[in-house]
C-alpha positions as CSV (number, residue, x, y, z in Angstrom):
1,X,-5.6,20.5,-10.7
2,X,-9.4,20.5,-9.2
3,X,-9.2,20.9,-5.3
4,X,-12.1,19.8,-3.0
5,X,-11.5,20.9,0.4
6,X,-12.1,18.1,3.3
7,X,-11.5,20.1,6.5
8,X,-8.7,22.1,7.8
9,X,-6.3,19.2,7.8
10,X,-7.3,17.3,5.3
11,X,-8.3,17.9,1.0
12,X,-8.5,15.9,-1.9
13,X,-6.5,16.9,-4.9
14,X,-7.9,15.5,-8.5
15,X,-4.7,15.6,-10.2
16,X,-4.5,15.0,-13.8
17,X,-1.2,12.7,-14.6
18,X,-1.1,11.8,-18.3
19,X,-4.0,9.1,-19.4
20,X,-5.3,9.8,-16.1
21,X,-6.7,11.2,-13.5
22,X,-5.8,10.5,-9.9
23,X,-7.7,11.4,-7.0
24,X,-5.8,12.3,-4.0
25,X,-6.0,12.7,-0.5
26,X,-3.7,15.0,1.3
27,X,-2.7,15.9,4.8
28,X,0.0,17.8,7.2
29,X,3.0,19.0,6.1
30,X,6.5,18.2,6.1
31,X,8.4,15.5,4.3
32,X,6.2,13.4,2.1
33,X,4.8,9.3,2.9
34,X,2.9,8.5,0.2
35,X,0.7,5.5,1.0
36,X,-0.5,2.9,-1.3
37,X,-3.5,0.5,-0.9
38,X,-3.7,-3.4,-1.0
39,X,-5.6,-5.4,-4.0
40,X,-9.2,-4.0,-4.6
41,X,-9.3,-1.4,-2.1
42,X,-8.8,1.9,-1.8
43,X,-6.9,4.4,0.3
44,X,-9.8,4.9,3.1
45,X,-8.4,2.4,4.3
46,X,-5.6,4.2,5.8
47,X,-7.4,7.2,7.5
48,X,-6.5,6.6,10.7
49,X,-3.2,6.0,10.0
50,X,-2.5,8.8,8.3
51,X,-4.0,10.8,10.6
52,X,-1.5,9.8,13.4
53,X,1.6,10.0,10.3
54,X,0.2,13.8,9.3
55,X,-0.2,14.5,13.3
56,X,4.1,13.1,14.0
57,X,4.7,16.1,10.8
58,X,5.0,14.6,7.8
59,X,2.9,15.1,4.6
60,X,0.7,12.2,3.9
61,X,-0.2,12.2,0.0
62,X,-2.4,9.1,-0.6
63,X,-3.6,8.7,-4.4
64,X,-6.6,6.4,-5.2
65,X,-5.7,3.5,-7.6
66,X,-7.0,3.9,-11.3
67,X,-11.2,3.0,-10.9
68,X,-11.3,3.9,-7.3
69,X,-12.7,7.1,-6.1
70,X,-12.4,9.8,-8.7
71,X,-9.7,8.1,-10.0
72,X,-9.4,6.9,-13.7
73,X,-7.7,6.0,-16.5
74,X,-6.8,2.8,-18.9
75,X,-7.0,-0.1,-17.2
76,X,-6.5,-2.2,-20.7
77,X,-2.9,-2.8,-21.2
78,X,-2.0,-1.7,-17.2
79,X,1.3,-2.2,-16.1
80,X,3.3,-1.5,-12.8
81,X,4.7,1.2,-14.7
82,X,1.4,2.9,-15.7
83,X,0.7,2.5,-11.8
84,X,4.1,4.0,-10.6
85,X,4.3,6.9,-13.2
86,X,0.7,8.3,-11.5
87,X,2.7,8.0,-7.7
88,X,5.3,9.6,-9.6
89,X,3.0,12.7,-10.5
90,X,2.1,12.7,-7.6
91,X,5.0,13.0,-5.8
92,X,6.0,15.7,-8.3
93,X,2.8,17.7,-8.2
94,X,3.8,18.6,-4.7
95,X,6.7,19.2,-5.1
96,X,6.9,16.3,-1.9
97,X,10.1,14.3,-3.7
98,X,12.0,12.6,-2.5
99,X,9.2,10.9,-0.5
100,X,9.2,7.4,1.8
101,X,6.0,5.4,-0.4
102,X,4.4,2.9,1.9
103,X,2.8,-0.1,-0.1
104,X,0.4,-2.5,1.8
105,X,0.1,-5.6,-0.2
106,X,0.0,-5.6,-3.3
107,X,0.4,-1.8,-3.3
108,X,4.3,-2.7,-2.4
109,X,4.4,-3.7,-5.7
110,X,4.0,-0.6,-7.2
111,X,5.6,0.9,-4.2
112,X,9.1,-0.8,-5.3
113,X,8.4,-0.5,-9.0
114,X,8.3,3.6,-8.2
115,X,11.4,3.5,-6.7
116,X,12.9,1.3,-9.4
117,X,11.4,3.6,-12.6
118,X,11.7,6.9,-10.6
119,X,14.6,6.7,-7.8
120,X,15.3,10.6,-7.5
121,X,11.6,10.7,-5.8
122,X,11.6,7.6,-3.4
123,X,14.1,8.6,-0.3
124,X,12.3,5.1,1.5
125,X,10.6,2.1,0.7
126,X,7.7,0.3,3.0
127,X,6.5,-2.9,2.4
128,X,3.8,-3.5,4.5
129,X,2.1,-7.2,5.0
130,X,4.0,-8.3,1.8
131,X,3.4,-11.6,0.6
132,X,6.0,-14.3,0.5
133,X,6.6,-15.5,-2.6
134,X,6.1,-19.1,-0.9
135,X,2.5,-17.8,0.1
136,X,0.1,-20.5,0.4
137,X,-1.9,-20.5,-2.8
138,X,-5.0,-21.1,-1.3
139,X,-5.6,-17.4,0.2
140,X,-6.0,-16.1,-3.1
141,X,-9.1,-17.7,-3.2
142,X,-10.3,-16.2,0.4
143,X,-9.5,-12.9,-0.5
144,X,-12.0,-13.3,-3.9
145,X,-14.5,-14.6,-1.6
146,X,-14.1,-12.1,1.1
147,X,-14.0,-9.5,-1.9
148,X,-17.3,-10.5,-3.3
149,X,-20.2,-8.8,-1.5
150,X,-23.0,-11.6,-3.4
151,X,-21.6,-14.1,-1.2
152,X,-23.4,-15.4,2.8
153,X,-22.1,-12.3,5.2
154,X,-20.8,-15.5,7.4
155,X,-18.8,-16.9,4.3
156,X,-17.1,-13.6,3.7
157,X,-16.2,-12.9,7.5
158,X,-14.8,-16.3,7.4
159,X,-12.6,-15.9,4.7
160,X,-11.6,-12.2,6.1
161,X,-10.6,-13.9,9.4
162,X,-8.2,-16.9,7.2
163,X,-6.9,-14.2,5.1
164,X,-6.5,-10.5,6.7
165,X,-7.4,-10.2,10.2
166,X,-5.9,-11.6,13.6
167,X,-8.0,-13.2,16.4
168,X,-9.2,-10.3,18.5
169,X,-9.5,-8.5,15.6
170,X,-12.9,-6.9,14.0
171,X,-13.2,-7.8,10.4
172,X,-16.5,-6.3,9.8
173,X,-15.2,-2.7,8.6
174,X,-13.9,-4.8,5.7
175,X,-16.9,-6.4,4.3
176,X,-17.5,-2.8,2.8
177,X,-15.0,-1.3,0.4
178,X,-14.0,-4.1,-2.3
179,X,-13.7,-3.0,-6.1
180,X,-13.9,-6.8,-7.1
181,X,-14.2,-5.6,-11.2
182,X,-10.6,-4.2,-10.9
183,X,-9.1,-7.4,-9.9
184,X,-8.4,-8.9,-14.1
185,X,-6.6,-5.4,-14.6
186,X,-4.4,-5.0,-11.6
187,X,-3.5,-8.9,-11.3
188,X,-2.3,-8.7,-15.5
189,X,-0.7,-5.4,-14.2
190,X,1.5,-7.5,-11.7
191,X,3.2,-9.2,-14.4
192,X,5.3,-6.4,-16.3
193,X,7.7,-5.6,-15.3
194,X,8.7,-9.0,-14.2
195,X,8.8,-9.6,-10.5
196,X,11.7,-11.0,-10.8
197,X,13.2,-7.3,-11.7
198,X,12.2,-5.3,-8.9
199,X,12.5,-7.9,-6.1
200,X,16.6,-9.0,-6.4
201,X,17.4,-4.8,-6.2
202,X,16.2,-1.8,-5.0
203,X,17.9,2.0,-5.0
204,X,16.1,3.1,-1.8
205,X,16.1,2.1,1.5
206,X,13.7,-0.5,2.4
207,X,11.6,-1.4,5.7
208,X,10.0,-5.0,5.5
209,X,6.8,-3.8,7.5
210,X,5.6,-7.3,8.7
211,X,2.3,-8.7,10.7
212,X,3.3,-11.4,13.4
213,X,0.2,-13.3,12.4
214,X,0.1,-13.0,9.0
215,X,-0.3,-16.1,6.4
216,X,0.8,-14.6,3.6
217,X,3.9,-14.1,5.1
218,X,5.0,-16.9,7.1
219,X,7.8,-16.8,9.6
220,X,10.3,-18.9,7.6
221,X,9.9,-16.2,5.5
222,X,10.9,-13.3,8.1
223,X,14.4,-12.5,6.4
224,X,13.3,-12.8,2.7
225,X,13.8,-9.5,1.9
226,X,16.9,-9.0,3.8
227,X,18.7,-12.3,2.3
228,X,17.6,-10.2,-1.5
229,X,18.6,-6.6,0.1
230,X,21.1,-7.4,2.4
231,X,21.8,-4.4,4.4
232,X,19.5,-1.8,2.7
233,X,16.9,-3.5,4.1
234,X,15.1,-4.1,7.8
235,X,12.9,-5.7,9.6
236,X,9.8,-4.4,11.9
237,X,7.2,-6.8,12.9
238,X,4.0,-6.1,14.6
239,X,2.6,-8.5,17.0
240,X,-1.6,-9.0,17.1
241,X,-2.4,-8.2,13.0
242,X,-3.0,-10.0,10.2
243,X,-2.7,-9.0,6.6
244,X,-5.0,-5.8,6.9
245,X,-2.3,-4.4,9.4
246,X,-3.5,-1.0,9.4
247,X,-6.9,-0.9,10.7
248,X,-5.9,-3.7,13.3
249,X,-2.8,-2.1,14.7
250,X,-2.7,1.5,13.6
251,X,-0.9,3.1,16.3
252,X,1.5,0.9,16.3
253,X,1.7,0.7,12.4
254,X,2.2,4.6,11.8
255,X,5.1,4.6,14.8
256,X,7.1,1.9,13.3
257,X,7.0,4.3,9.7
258,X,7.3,7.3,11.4
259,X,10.4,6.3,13.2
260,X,12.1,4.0,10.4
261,X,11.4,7.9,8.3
262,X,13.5,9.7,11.0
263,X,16.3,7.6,10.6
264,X,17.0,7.8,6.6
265,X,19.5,10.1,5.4
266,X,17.7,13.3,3.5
């Protein structure tokens, strides 16, 4: 394990887990969140964030998706399993189990899929801006165009605003830090195990981290997890984001994790 130093709060791990290698960025101490990016992006994302989790005492492991960073390893043949064994390293390489794993997006995925392959390490789930599976189809098509820095600045902010940020919000930040080659990989990845498997059950608790504005998650959708949970699951929603969430309400974001944490059973 090769360890680059980031300041006194704050390193980067390289951790080799298997096929691969998974760069990491750690911070604080104390019981582990592990926090997992949306599609194409990586785990900058959640600096601030983390920051305010790592400040409330908790250890905030965040490992960079396979072709992000220093991260690598197969992306031919990927699966949600492939993706949840590295958090699964992770989580062991610390010695942080059981750990609450936050997925944003599509990173819930693997987020539930961990907790699913590997329950003795996942003590919480978050799903944060999760899609509905009655989404409209049409924002897949914003996010490749806000993804794809070859197309008009004005085009992209356009399709940031439709699909990820709330009005009042400052999409700009995210016209930088798209890994638009990934996307083939991680969206064949989706499909094994089938969704179908990890959305009807899950052996941790789970926190359905929702944005009031939001259009991948429309409010007739608000109890969708719960009606498939029942009572493992609840329901925090925070008012002025989008899809992106974190950078648009981070305070806000990292309280509502922080206090659904202090809650669980150890």
């Amino acid at each position: 394990m090769r360890t680059d130093d980031d300041g006194a709060a704050r390193r980067r791990v390289l951790l080799p887990t298997g096929d691969a290698l998974i760069d990491t960025i750690v911070e604080g101490q104390g019981g582990a969140v592990v926090l997992l990016p949306s599609s194409q992006r990586g785990s900058e994302d959640f600096d601030e964030v983390a920051a305010r989790i790592a400040r409330a005492g908790h250890r905030v492991l965040r490992p960079q998706p396979r072709g992000i960073g220093a991260s690598s390893g197969a992306l031919e043949g990927l699966t949600l399993h492939a993706l949840a064994a590295d958090v699964a390293a992770v989580i062991r390489a610390f010695g942080a189990g059981p750990a609450i794993v936050v997925g944003h997006a599509y990173g819930h995925y693997v987020a539930r899929v961990t907790a699913r392959d590997h329950p003795r390490l996942v003590r919480g789930v978050v799903m944060a801006a999760a899609a509905s599976a009655h989404a409209d189809p049409g924002l897949a098509a914003a996010l490749d165009l806000a993804a794809d820095a070859g197309q008009p600045e004005a085009l992209r902010l356009a399709a940031l605003r439709r699909a990820f940020f709330a009005p009042g919000s400052d999409p700009r930040p995210w016209l930088a830090g798209w890994h638009p080659h990934l996307a083939p990989a991680y969206r064949a990845a989706a499909a094994t195990p089938a969704r179908a498997l990890w959305t009807a059950t899950c052996p941790a608790p789970v926190l359905d981290l929702q944005a009031a504005g939001d259009p991948w998650r429309p409010r007739a959708s608000l109890r969708e997890v719960q009606d498939a949970l029942g009572a493992r699951a609840s329901v925090a929603v925070i008012e002025g984001a989008s899809h992106s969430l974190f950078p648009e309400r981070p305070a806000r974001v990292a309280r509502a994790i922080v206090d659904w944490a202090a809650g669980l059973a150890r």
